[in-house]
Structure formats: structure tokens, C-alpha cells
C-alpha positions in Angstrom: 140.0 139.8 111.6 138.8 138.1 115.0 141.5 139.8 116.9 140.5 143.1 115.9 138.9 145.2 118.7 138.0 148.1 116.4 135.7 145.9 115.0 134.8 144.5 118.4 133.3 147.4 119.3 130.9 148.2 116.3 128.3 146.0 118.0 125.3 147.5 120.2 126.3 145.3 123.3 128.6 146.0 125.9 132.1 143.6 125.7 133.6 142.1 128.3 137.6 141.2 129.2 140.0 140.7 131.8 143.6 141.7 132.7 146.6 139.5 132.0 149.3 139.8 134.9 150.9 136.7 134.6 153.8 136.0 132.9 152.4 133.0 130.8 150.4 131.9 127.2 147.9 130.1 129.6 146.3 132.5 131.0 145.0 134.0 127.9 144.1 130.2 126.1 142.2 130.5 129.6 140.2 133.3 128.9 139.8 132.5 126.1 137.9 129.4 126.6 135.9 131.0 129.5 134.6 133.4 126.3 136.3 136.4 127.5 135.5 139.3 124.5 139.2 140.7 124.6 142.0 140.8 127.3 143.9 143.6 128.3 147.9 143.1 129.3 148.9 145.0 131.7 152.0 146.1 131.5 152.3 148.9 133.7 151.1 147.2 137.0 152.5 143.8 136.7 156.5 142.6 135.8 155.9 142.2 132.0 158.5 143.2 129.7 158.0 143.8 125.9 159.0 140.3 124.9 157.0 138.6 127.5 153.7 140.8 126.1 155.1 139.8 122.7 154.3 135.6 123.8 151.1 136.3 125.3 149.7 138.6 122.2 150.8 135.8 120.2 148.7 133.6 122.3 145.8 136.2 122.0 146.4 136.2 118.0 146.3 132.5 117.7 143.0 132.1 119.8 141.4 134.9 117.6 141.3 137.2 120.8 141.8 141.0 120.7 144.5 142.1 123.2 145.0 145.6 124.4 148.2 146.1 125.6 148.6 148.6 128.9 151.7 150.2 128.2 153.9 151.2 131.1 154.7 155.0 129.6 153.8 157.3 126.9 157.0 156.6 124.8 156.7 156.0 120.9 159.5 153.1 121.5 157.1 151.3 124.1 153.7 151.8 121.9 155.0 150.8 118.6 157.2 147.7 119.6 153.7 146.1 121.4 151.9 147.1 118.0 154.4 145.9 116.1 153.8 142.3 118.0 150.3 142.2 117.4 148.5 143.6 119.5 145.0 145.0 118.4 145.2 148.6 120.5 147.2 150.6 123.6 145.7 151.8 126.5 148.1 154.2 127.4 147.9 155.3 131.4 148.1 159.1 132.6 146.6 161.2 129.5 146.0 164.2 131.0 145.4 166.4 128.3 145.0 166.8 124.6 148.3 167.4 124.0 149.1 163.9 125.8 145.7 162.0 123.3 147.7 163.7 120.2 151.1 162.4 121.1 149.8 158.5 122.5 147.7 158.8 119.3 150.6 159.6 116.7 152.8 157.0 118.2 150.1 154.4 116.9 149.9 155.9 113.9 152.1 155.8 110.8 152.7 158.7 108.2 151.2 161.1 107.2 148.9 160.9 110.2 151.5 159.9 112.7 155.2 159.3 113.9 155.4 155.5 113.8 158.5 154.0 112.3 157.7 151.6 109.8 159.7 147.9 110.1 157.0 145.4 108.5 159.4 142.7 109.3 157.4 141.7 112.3 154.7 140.0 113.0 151.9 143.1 112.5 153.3 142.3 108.8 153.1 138.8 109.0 157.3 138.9 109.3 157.7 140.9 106.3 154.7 138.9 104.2 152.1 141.6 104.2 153.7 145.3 104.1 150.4 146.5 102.7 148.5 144.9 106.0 151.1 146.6 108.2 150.6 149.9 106.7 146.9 149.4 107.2 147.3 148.0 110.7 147.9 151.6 111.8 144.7 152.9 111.1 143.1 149.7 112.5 144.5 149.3 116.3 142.4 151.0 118.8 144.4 153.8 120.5 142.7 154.0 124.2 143.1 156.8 126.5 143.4 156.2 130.2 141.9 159.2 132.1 142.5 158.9 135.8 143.0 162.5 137.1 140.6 166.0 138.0 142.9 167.6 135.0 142.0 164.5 132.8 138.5 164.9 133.3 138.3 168.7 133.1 139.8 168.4 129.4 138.1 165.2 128.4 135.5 166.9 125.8 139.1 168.2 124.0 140.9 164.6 124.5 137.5 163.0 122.9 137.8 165.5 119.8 141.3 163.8 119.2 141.3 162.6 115.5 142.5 158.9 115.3 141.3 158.4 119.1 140.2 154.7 119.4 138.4 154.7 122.9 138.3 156.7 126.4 138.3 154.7 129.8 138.2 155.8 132.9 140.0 154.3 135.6 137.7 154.4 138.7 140.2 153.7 141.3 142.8 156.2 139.9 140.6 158.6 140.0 139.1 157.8 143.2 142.4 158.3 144.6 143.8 161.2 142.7 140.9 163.3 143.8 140.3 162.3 147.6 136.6 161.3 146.7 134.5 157.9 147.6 133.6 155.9 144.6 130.2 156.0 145.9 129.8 160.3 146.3 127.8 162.5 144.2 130.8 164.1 143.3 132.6 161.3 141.9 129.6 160.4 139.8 129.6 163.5 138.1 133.1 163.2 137.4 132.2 159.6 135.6 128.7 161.6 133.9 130.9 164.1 132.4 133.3 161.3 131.0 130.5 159.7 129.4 128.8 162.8 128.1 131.6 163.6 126.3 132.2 160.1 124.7 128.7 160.3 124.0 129.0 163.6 122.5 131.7 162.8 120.1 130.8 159.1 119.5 134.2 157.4 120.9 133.4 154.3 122.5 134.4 154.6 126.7 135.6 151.7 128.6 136.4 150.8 132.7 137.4 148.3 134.7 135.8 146.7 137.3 136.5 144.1 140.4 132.9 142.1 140.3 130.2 140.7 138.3 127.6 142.8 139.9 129.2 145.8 139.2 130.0 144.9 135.4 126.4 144.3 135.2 125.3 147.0 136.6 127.7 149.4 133.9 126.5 147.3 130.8 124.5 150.3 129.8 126.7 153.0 130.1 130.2 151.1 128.8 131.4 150.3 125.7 133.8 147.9 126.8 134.2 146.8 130.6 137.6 144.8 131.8 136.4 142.4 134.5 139.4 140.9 137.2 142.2 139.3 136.3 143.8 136.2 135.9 146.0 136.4 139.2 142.7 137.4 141.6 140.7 134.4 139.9 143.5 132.1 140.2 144.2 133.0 143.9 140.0 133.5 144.7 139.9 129.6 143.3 142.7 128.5 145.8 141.7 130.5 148.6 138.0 128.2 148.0 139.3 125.1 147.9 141.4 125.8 150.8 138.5 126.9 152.9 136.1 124.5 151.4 139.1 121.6 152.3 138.9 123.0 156.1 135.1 123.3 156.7 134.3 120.0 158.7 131.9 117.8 156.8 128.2 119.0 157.1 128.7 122.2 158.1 128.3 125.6 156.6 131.0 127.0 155.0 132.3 130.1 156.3 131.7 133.4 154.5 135.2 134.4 152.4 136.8 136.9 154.2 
């Protein structure tokens, strides 16, 4: 299946995607056609409600592009209604421990190895079509643990060890803010070795996210997966361009963007 991130990241090469935060299909037809690997909506830092990430995995879907949702919470309700639409894996926000990776990771899950309620009356069952594919649909979607605290990273060989764990990612900022460090430090870096040791250790694939080109380059070797802007920063970078571009008299240089 071309929406299938699993599979997306059984290649040798790092894979590239961006965040959704606006409400509409377009975006993700955009990033699609820009050749965007996967996209990522993100739920949890943008006004997107279940039925509005329901329309733009639907977009994803029909464009053969893997979307992760970023669920707002932990809740079983939350994980399994945006699997239920489609979409190819979670990244869930704030696991902290293993206790938190079993939980996120049973949500996803149906019985025996997890908790989710079975309805293949959607469109994970092609709307009641395909119970067998929804049943198997439940091993396939990529359950991704967002690890952006100290307590996070001190249990993170334990969170890797998870059985059914899709991915890890770390979230740099989150974790540049939750533990009073520059991104830049010693310190920080170790955090983000240690992370990766343990991903490497265990073989689960470890993902960021990342404001730049440059610094996506730069992490192509030691990411899995590597989320790259989003569609509201490009959108309003593009504008704020023209606009400048629009104001620079004729022949002259333009002005570096603030």
C-alpha cells in the first residue's frame, strides 16, 4: 500500500515530511506534488478536530501519501477514531515512560495484543468492505512515541523495548525547553546520543522534526524519518517574499528576510 509508512521506512534512506496545520485537502495534494515522503497532521498544536483530520487523511489516502496523525492526548477514543479514518500511524505527544509506550501502543492495537474496539465500518475497512484488512490494519499502522522530557529520555532504552512500538522521535524543541538547555550544548547532545543509541540498540526506527533544509541535511544520517516545516510557515515565508520582493525598488538588492 503507498500510504503505508511501516513500509516507508524499510528503506536505507532517510524520509522526509511536513506538518499539516491547516484546515484544508490542499495542503496535502500540495505536498504531495512537491514529493513530500509522508505528512504528519498535527493535531495537538493547530485547531483540528477529528473530522477535519478525517478530510485531510482522506486527501493523503487518495494521493498515495502516508499521514501520521499527532494526536492531541493519550486517550484510546482520540487514537483509534484517527486510525479508524486512515491514517497510516500516531505520534502520540508526552510519553514519558513505559508504562505511557504500552498504553499509546495498545490503543493502536486490536485483540489479543491490544484494547482497540473493532467497528470495520469505516474507512480503515474500506466502510465495511474489507473486515479482514481492518483487522490487519492494526498490526500495520506505525505507533510513534514522542519523547520530549529528562524523564522521557532517562527511560527511553525501556520505551524502545515496547513490543508493537512503530518509531521513537524526539522533539528537539520540547526538550530544549523542558530541560533549560541550548539546542546547541554538550549536554543536550547527549541527551539526543542517548535517544539514538537506544533506537539503534533495539532496531526501532527514530524520527525529529526540523525548521530548515540545512538542518534536515545535516540529520540524514542519524534519522529515520525527519518532518521538515509546515504548510502554514511555507505559505506565509512565500508571502512575506513576494511582499518584500514587491517593495525593493527596481535594481536594487533585496533586503535580507528578517
Amino acid at each position: 500500500m503507498s500510504h503505508d509508512f511501516r513500509a516507508l521506512l524499510a528503506g536505507d534512506t532517510a524520509r522526509y515530511g511536513t506538518w499539516i496545520k491547516l484546515p484544508v485537502s490542499d495542503s496535502v495534494e500540495l505536498a504531495a506534488a512537491a514529493g513530500f515522503d509522508f505528512i504528519a497532521v498535527d493535531m495537538e498544536h493547530a485547531p483540528l478536530d477529528v473530522a477535519t483530520a478525517h478530510q485531510l487523511i482522506g486527501a493523503a489516502r487518495g494521493c498515495g501519501l502516508p499521514a501520521l496523525v499527532r494526536v492531541p492526548d493519550r486517550t484510546a477514543s482520540t487514537i483509534g477514531r484517527v486510525l479508524d479514518s486512515g491514517a497510516a500511524g500516531v505520534l502520540v505527544p508526552h510519553v514519558d515512560d513505559v508504562s505511557d509506550a504500552r498504553a499509546v501502543v495498545a490503543h493502536a492495537r486490536f485483540p489479543p495484543h491490544g484494547s482497540r474496539g473493532y467497528g470495520p465500518t469505516v474507512r480503515a475497512g474500506s466502510w465495511g468492505a474489507d473486515p479482514a484488512g481492518y483487522l490487519a490494519s492494526g498490526e500495520r499502522v506505525v505507533t510513534v512515541a514522542q519523547l520530549e522530557s529528562p524523564d522521557a529520555v532517562a527511560r527511553v532504552e525501556g520505551i524502545a523495548q515496547v513490543p508493537g512500538l512503530g518509531a521513537l522521535f524526539v522533539g528537539p524543541a520540547d526538550l530544549a525547553v523542558a530541560t533549560g538547555l541550548s539546542a546547541d550544548s554538550a549536554e543536550f547532545g547527549h541527551l539526543l546520543g542517548r535517544v539514538r543509541k537506544a533506537a539503534d540498540a533495539h532496531a526501532v526506527p527514530l524520527g525529529t522534526a526540523v525548521g530548515s533544509v540545512a538542518a534536515a541535511r545535516a540529520l540524514r544520517h542519524q534519522y529515520d524519518f525527519v518532518l521538515v516545516g509546515n504548510d502554514a510557515t511555507m505559505l506565509g515565508q512565500a508571502a512575506r517574499g513576494i511582499v518584500r520582493d514587491l517593495r525593493t525598488p527596481a535594481g536594487a538588492p533585496a533586503k535580507d528576510q528578517p
